[in-house]
SEVEXPA-576742 format. One record per residue (C-alpha): residue number from 1; x, y, z. Coordinates in Angstrom, 2 decimals, padded with zeros to 5 digits. Layout:
% SEVEXPA-576742
> NUM|X|Y|Z
...
***
This chain:
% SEVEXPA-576742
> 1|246.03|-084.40|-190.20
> 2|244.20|-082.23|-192.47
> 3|243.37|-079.28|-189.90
> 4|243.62|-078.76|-185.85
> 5|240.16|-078.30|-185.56
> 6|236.59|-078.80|-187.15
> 7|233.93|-076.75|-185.88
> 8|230.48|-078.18|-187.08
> 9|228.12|-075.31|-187.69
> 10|228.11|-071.74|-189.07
> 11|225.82|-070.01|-186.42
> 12|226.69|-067.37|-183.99
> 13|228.12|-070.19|-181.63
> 14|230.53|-071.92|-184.41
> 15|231.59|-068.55|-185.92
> 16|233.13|-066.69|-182.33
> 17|234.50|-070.65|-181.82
> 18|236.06|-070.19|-184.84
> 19|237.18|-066.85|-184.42
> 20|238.98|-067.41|-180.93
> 21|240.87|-070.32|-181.93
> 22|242.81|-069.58|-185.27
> 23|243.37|-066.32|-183.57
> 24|245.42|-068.81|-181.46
> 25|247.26|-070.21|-184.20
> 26|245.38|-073.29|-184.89
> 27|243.98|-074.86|-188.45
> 28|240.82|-074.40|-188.65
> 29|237.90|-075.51|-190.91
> 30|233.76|-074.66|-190.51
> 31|231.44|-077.34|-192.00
> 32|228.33|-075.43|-192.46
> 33|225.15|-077.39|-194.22
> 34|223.33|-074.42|-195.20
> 35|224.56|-071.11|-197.96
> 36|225.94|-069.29|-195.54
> 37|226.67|-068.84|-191.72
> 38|223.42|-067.73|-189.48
> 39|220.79|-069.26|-191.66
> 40|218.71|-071.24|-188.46
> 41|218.27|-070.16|-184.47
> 42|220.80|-067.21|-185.04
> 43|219.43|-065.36|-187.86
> 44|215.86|-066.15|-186.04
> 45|215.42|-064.34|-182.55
> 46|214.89|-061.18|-180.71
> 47|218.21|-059.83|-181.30
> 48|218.60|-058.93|-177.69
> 49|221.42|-058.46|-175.69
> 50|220.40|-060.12|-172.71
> 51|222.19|-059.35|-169.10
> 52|221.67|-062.51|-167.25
> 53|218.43|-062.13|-164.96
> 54|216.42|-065.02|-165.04
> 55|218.85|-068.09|-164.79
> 56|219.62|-070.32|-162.00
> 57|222.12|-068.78|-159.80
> 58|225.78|-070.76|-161.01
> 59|223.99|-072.17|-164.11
> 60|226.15|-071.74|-167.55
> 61|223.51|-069.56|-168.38
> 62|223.60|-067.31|-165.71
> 63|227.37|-067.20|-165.87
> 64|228.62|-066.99|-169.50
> 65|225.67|-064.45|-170.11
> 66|226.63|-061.87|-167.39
> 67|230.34|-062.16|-168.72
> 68|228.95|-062.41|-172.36
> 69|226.93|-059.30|-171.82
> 70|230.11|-057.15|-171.61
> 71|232.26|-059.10|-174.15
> 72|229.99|-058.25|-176.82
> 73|229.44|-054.58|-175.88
> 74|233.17|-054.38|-176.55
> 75|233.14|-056.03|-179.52
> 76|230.45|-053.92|-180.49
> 77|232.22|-051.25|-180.02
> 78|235.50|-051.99|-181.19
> 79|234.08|-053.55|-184.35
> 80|231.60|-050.60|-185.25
> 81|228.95|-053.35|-184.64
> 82|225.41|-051.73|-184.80
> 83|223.72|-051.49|-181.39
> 84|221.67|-050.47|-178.73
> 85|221.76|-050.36|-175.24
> 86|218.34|-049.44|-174.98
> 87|217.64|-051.10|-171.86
> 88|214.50|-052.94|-170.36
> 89|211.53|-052.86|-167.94
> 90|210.85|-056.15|-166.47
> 91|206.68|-055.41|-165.28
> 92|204.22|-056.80|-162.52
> 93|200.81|-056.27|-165.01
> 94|198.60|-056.88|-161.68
> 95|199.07|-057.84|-157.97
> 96|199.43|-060.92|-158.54
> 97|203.29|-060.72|-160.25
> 98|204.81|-058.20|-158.26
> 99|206.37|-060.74|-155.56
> 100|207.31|-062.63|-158.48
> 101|209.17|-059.41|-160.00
> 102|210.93|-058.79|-156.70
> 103|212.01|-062.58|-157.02
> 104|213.07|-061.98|-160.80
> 105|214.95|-058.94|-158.72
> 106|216.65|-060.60|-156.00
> 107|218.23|-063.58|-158.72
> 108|219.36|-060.68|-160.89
> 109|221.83|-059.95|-158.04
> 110|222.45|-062.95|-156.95
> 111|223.82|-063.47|-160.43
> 112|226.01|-060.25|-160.06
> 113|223.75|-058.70|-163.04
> 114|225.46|-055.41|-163.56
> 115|223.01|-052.35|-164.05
> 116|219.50|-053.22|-162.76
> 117|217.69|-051.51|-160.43
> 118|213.58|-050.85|-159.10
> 119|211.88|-048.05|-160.20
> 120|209.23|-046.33|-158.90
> 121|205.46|-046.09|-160.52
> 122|205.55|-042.86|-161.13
> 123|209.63|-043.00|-163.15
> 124|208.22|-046.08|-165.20
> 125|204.70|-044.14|-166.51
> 126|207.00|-041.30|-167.28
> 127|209.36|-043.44|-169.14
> 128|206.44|-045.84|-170.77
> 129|202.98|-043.96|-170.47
> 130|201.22|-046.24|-172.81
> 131|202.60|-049.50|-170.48
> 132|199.90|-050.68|-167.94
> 133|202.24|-051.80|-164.65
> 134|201.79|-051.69|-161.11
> 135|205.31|-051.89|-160.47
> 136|209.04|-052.45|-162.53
> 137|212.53|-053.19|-162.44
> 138|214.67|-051.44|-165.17
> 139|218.23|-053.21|-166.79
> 140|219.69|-050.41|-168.45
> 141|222.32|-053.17|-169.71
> 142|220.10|-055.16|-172.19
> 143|219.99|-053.97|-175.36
> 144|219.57|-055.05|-179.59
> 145|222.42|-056.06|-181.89
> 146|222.97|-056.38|-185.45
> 147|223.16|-059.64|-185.64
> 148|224.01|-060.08|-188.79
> 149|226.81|-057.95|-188.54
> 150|227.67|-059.43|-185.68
> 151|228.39|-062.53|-187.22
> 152|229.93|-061.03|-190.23
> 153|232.86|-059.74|-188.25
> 154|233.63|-063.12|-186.60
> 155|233.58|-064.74|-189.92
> 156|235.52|-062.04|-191.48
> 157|238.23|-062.21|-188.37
> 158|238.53|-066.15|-188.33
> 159|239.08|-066.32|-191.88
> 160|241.97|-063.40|-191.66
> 161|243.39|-065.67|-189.14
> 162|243.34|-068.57|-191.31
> 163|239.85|-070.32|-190.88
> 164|238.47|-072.05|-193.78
> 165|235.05|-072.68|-194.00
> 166|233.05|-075.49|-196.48
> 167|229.48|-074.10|-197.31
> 168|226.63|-076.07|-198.39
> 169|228.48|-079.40|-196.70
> 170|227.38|-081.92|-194.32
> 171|228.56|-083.87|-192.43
> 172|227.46|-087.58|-192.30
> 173|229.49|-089.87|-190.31
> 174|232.39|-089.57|-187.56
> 175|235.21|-091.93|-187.26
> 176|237.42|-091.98|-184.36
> 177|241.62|-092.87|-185.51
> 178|244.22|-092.82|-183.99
> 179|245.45|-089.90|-184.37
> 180|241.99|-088.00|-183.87
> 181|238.87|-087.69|-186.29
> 182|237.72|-088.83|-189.66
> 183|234.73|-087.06|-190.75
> 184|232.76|-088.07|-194.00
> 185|231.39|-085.06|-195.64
> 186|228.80|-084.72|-198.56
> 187|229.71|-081.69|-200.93
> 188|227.11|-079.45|-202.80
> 189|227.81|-081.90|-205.98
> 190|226.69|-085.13|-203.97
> 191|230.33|-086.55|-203.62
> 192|231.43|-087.94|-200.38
> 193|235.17|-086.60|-199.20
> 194|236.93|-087.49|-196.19
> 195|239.05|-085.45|-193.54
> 196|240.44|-085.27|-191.09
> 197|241.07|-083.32|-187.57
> 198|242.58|-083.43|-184.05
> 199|239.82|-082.23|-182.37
> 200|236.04|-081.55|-183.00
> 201|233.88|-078.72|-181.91
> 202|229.90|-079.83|-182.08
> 203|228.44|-076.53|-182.95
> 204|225.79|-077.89|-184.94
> 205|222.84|-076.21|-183.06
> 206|219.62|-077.73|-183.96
> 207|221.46|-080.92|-185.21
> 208|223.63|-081.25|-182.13
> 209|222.21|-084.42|-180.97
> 210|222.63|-085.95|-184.17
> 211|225.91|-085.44|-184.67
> 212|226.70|-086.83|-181.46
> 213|225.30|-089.93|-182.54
> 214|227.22|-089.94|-185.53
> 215|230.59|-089.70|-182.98
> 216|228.92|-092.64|-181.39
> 217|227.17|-091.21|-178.13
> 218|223.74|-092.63|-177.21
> 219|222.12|-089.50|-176.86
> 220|219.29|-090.50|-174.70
> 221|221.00|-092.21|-171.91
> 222|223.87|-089.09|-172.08
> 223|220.12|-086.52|-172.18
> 224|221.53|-085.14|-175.14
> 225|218.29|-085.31|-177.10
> 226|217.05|-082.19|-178.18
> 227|213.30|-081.00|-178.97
> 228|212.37|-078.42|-181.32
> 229|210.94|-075.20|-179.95
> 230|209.42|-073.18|-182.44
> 231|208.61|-069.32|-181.59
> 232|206.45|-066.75|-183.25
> 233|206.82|-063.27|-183.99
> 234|203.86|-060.61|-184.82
> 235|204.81|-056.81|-186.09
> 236|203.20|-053.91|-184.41
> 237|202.04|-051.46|-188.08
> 238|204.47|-048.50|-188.26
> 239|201.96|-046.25|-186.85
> 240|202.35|-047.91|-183.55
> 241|206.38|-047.84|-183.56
> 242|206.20|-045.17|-180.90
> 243|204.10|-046.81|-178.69
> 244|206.80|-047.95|-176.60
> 245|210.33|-046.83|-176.06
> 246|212.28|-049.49|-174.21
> 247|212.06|-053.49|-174.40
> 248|209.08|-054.63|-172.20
> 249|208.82|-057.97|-170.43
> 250|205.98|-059.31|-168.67
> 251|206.84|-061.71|-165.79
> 252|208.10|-065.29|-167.24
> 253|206.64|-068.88|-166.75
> 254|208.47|-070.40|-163.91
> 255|209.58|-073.00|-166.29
> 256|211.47|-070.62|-168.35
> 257|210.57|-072.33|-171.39
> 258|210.29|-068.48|-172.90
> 259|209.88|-065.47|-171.11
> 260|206.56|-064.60|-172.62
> 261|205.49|-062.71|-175.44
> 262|207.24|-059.60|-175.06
> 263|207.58|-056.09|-176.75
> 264|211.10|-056.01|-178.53
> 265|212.64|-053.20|-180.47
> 266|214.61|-053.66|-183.89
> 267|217.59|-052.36|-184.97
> 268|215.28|-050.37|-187.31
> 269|213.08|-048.60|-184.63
> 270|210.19|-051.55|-185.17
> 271|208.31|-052.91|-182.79
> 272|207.74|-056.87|-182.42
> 273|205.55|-059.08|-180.25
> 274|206.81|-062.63|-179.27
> 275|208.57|-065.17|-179.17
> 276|206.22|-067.43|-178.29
> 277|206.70|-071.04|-177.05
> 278|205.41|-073.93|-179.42
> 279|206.90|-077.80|-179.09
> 280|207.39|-079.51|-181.82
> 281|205.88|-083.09|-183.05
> 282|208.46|-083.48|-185.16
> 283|211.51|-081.78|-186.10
> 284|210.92|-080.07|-188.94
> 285|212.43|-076.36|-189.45
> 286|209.17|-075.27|-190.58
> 287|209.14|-071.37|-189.73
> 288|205.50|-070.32|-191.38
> 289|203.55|-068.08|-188.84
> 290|200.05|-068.73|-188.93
> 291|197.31|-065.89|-189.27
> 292|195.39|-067.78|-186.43
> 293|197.96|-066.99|-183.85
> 294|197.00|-063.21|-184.11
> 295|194.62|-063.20|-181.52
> 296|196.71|-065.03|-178.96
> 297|199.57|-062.57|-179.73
> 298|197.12|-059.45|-178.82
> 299|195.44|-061.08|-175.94
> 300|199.21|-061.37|-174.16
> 301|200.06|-057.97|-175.29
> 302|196.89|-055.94|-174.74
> 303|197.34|-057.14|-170.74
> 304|200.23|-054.52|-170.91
> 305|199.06|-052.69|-173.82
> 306|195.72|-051.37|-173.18
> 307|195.44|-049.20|-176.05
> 308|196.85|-052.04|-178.95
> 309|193.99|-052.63|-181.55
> 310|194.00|-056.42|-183.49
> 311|194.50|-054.57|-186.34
> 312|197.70|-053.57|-184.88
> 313|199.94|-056.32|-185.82
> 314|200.56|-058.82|-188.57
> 315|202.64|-061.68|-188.75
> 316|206.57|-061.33|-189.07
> 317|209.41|-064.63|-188.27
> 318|209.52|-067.92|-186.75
> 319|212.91|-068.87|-185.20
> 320|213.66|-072.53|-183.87
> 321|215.24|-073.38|-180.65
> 322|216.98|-076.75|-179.66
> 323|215.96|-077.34|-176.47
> 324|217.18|-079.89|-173.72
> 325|213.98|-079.75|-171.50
> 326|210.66|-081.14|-172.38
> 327|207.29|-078.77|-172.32
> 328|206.66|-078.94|-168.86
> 329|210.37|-079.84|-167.88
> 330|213.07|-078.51|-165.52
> 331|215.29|-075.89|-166.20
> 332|218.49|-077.80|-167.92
> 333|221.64|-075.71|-168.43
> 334|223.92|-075.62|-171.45
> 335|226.28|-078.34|-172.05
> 336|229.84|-077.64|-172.60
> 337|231.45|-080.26|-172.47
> 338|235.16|-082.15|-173.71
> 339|233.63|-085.71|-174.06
> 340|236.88|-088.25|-173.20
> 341|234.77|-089.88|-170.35
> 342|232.61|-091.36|-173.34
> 343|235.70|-092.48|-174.94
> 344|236.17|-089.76|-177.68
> 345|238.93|-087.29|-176.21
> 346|239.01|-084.10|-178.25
> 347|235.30|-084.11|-178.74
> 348|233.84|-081.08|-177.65
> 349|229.82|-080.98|-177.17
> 350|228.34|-077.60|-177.54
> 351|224.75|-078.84|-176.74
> 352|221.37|-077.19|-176.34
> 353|222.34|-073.46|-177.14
> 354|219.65|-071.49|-176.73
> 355|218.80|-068.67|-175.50
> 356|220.77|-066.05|-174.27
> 357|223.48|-067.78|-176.77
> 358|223.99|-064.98|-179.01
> 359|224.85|-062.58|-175.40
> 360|227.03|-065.44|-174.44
> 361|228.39|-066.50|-177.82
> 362|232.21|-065.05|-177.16
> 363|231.77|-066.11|-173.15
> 364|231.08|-069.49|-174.60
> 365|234.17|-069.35|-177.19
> 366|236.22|-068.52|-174.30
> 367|234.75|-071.55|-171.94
> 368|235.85|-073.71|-174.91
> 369|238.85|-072.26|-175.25
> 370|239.97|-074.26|-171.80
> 371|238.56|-077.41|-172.76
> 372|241.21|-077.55|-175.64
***
């Protein structure tokens, strides 16, 4: 057997995977298709530390982002990661959302969300005086990351532990043996090489699906099949950076296919508009943001914003998510899962990690590490 373990995927996800088990002794190789590690969904999102608000009470989601939340603030902290904990006002813009806030409210604690709390009018103005609200909860435990740096350390820790990792290969079939997995690989010269592993860990985020069909799972009768989400960004000019001082979320469609174009806050002191929510056709990883969006962008934001001007912002990123649910779908949950009722023990799925995956990337690493 050539290693313990092959983890599929160089992303946040595959990186604290990898970390947390050669830290446990194991062999350990990463198969990552692109450069480097980070290059799709985790180099490509708000960089927020979320705190586990929205989600269906006992949902994966819910769960491994609350616990996530203060797993990476230690990190942070005991890595000399880059952060913020800058916190964020959820807002009711108009009449209309403010039983819908005190719902967004009620689940936080349901969820045992740590830190989040109602504010009164007259705190929030002071806080935000350029926000238009007519009422607010505050969660002074989300905050902005370094991603980057983030997943720098876990790559840096995995491989001190022993993890190799195999850039700019991909992986093309699965084999099941007898003694665990045979995985055909195509190198950056175009050869084919074989190895071989006890157990694998799907990582492959917006490929997920497709390597599961390579293991030999019928994706659509398992609802593994993912759909591409793409999600714009807009910049607000530098003049504007001031405009706002905390992360600012307007109330979330109840599908929670996004939580609506919001105001974020860089690691650089920048302000962005966005994501917003965009199914894919096809699945292409085609991240150009389109001029024409503009005015949708400012039309969410000046709601909130009275006093943003179209000339305001300008087009930034595009990130991709792989997502389980269709458009106008039900909420589906992560999927964790150790597939031996399909026949292929040692398997493990790591399917449809969205959003708030980068919070709950180490929670996650840990929920894998009792599948093993």
């Amino acid at each position: 057997m050539d290693y313990d373990f092959v983890i599929i995927g160089a992303g946040v996800i595959g990186l604290a995977c990898a970390e947390k088990i050669s830290k446990l002794g194991h062999s350990c190789l990463v198969i990552e298709r692109n450069p480097g590690f980070g290059w799709e969904t985790s180099s490509r999102n708000s960089e927020v530390i979320h705190a586990g608000i929205y989600y269906p009470q006992n949902s994966l989601k819910a769960k491994l982002c609350v616990s996530g939340n203060r797993s990476i603030y230690e990190w942070c902290v005991k890595y000399d990661i880059p952060h913020r904990r800058i916190g964020k006002f959820i807002i009711a813009v108009d009449e209309n959302e403010e039983f819908e806030v005190e719902q967004i409210f009620e689940n936080a604690k349901r969820n045992g969300v740590d830190g989040i709390r109602k504010v009164s009018l007259f705190d929030f103005e002071k806080a935000e005086p350029n926000i238009k609200a007519k009422s607010a909860i505050f969660s002074k435990d989300t905050g902005i990351i370094d991603s980057h740096k983030f997943m720098a350390s876990l790559e840096e820790l995995a491989k001190k532990s022993g993890t190799d990792f195999a850039y700019k290969h991909k992986v093309v079939n699965i084999e099941k043996s007898n003694q665990g997995y045979e995985l055909e690989i195509i190198d950056p010269f175009g050869e084919n090489c074989r190895i071989s592993a006890n157990y694998i860990i799907n990582a492959a985020g917006l490929d997920c699906d497709t390597i599961s069909e390579l293991a030999g799972i019928n994706v659509d009768k398992a609802c593994y099949r993912l759909q591409y989400c793409r999600g714009h960004y807009f910049k607000l000019n530098s003049a504007k950076r001031n405009m706002v001082n905390h992360l600012i979320y307007p109330v979330p469609n109840k599908s929670l296919s996004g939580l609506g174009i919001h105001v974020t806050i860089d690691m650089a002191g920048d302000l962005k508009l966005g994501p917003d929510t965009e199914f894919l056709t096809e699945r292409t990883q085609d991240y150009t943001v389109n001029e024409h969006l503009k005015q949708k962008f400012y039309d969410a934001a000046q709601r909130y914003i009275p006093t943003l001007d179209l000339e305001d912002i300008q087009p930034d990123q595009a990130g991709i998510r792989p997502k389980l649910k269709a458009e106008k779908g039900e909420f589906r949950d992560f999927i964790i899962k150790e597939e031996s009722d399909k026949g292929l023990p040692r398997l493990i799925n790591l399917i449809g990690i969205e959003s708030p995956g980068l919070t709950a990337s180490l929670a996650i690493a840990e929920e894998v590490r009792t599948l093993i």
